[in-house]
N, C-alpha and C positions, 0 to 999 in steps of 0.2 A: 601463177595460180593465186586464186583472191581465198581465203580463209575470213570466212562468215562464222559469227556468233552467237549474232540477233537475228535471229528468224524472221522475224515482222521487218524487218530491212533487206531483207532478200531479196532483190529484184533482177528476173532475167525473161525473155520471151519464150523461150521453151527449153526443155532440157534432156538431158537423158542421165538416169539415176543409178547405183547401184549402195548398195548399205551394205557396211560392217565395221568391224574392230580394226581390220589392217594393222593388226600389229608385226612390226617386224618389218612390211610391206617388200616380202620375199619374194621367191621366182613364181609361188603359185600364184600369191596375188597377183603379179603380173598378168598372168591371163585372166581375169578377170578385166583388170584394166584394159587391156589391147580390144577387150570384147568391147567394152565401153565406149573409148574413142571412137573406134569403128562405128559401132552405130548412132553417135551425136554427130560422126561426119556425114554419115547416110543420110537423117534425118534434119541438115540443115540444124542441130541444136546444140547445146553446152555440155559438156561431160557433168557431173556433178559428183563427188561421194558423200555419203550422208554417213557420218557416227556420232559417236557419243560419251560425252564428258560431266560428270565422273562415268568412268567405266562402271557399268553396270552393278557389277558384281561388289562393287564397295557401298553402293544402296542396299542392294537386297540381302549381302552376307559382311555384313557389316563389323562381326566379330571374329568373321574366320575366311574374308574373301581368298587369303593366300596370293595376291600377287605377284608373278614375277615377268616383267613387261620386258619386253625387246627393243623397245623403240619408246619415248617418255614423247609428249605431243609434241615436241617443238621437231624431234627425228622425225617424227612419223611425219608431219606435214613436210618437212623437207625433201624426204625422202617423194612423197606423192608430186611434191614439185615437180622434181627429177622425170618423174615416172608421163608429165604429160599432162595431168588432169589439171580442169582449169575453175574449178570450185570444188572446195571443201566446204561442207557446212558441219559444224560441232555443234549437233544440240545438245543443250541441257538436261540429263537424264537426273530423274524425279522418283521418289516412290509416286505421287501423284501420277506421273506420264508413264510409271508402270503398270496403272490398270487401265489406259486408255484402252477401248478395244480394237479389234485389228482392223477392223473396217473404217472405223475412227483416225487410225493412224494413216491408214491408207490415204483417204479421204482429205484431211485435212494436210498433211506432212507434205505427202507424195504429190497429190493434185494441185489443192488449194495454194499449199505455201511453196512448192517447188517447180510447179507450174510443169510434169513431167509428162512425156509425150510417149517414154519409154521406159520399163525399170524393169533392171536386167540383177536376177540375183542367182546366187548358188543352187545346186540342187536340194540341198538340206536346209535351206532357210527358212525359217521359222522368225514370227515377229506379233508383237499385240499382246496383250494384255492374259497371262499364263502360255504363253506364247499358241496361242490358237489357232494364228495366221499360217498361211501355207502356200505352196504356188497354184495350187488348186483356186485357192480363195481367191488369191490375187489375180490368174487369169477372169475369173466368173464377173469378179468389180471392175478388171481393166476395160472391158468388155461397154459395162455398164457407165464407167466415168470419163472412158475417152481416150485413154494410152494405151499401150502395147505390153504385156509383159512376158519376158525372153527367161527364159531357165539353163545357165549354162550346164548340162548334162554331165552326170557323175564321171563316166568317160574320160571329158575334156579334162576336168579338173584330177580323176585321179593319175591319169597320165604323168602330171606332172611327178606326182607323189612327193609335194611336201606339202607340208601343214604348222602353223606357228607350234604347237605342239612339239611336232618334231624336233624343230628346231631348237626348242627350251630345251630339251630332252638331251640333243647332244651335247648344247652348252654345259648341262649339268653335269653332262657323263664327262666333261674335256674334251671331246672330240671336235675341236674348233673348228679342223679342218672343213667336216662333212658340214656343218654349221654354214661358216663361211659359203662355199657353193650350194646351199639352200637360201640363203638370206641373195646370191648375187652380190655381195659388200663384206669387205672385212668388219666385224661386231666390234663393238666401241663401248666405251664408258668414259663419261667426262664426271670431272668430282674436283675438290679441294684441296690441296696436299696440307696436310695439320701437321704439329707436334708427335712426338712420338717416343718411344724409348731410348732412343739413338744410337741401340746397339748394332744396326748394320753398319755405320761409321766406324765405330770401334773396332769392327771386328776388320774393319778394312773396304765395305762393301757399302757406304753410303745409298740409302732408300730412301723415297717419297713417301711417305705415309699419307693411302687417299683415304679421304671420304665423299663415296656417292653421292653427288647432289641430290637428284633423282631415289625418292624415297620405293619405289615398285621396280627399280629397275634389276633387272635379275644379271647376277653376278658367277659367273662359271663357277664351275667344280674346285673342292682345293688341290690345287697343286703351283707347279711353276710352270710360267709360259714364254715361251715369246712374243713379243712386245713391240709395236712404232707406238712411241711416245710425243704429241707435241705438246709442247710450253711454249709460249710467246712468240707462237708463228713458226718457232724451228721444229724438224722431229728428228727423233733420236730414237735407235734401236737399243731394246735393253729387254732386262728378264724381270719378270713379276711374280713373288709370290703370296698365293691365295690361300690362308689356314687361319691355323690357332700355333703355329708358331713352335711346337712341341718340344724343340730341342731346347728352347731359353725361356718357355714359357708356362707352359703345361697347364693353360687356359681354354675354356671353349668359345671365349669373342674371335669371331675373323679378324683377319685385316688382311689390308692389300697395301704392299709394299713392292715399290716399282725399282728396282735398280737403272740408270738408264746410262750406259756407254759413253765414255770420254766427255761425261757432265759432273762437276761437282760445285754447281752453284747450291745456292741456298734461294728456296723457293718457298716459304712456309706461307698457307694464306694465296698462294697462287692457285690459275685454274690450270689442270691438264684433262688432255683426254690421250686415253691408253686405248688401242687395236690389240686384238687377241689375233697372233699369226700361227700359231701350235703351242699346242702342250708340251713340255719338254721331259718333266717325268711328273711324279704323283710325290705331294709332300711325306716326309719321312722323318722320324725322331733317329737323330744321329748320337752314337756313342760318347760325344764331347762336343765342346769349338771349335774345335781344329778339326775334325771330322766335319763338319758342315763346312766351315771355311776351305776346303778342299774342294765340295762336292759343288759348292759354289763357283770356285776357281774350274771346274769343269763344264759347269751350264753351260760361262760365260763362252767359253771357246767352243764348245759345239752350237753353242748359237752363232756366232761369229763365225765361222766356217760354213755352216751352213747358206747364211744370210750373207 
């Protein structure tokens, strides 16, 4: 897959388009893509996806967009790799190119610069300048400009019944599992392992202390998980937990502190990335240290029996 920047370097002979956010780029998007391939095979033409970077909403809501992303661009285009399509383009999104109008957008994006033969989008899609655009619009222009445009029908898509939505949702809730089989892919977080208190050593239980590269990238619900960890090419099963820490700390900062099985190197300054495989229970303020060092002594083995 070629990943495009520059627009006015775009060069292909014809194409077939479809737009959006793909975040997460789950089992629903999948059917959006498979529609796509299909018809740039039919059509003798190029798959294309068309999005947009900064994500919209960090223009327009600039104080209060609330991100929390599934997939940071470097996932997401890998993930689209995977998936088959053979151009991504990331334009540049603008408050400027948020008043372009929708016929504008059409006209100049879609025809002009993408040279599209075809452009296949959701039922609900909406585009242009107060988002005005519609598939109505867009049939009446394709009509007029020379391509085709295909509406994948509410039907096909809600069959699926997932949505990146959804998906955040379970993440937030912990429910990695249902997460997990809407994504198609175990969910990831790669980050930094820093400094830290160093009281899981202490207490016997040696932690990573991450921090998220990826400043939008959304980080599950608090509690403790199961875990594949790699560092330096290996991976390692281990337990993570996601809070404020209550029993030693009784602060409201998270942190994410990775335990990881039969490792006790020292990694400060290293990169990892962590896979959420389940929840294992919901964090809890225990009566003492020993009291946690117990409940810990117990994750570790019903993750390990499990696993």
């Amino acid at each position: 897959m070629e990943i495009h920047t520059d627009f006015n370097r775009f060069k292909t002979k014809k194409t077939v388009v479809t737009i959006g956010t793909f975040d997460g780029v789950h089992i629903g998007h999948q059917t959006i893509i498979d529609r796509l391939k299909e018809a740039a095979s039919r059509q003798g033409a190029e798959s294309v996806i068309l999005t947009f970077y900064p994500h919209p909403r960090m223009i327009l809501h600039r104080e209060d967009h609330g991100l929390q992303l599934l997939t940071t661009p470097e996932e997401k285009a890998e993930k689209l790799k995977e998936s088959g399509v053979q151009h991504l383009m990331v334009y540049p999104f603008s408050e400027e190119f948020s008043r372009i109008s929708a016929y504008d957008y059409v006209r100049n994006l879609l025809v002009t610069g993408l040279n599209a033969a075809e452009v296949i989008v959701g039922y609900d899609h909406r585009f242009g300048r107060n988002r005005e655009g519609d598939f109505s619009t867009l049939s009446e222009w394709a009509e007029m400009l020379g391509f085709t445009a295909t509406e994948i029908p509410a039907k096909e898509i809600d069959a699926v019944n997932v949505s990146s939505t959804k998906v955040r949702q379970c993440l937030l809730n912990g429910d990695i599992e249902t997460a997990n089989a809407y994504l198609g892919y175990t969910y990831s977080i790669k980050g930094t392992v820093i400094h830290g208190a160093a009281m899981g050593r202490t207490i016997g239980f040696p932690t990573a202390n991450i921090h998220v590269d990826y400043p939008y990238k959304l980080i599950p619900g608090n509690g403790v998980y199961a875990i594949k960890a790699v560092v330096h090419g290996n991976q390692y099963l281990g337990i993570m937990n996601i809070g404020v820490r209550p029993t030693v700390d009784e602060g409201t900062k998270r942190h994410l502190e990775a335990h990881l099985f039969d490792f006790n190197n020292l990694i400060y300054d290293e990169k990892i990335e962590v896979s959420f495989l389940y929840k294992v229970r919901d964090e809890k303020k225990f009566g003492s240290i020993d009291e946690l060092k117990a409940q810990i002594s117990v994750d570790i083995q019903n993750v390990k029996m499990r696993l």
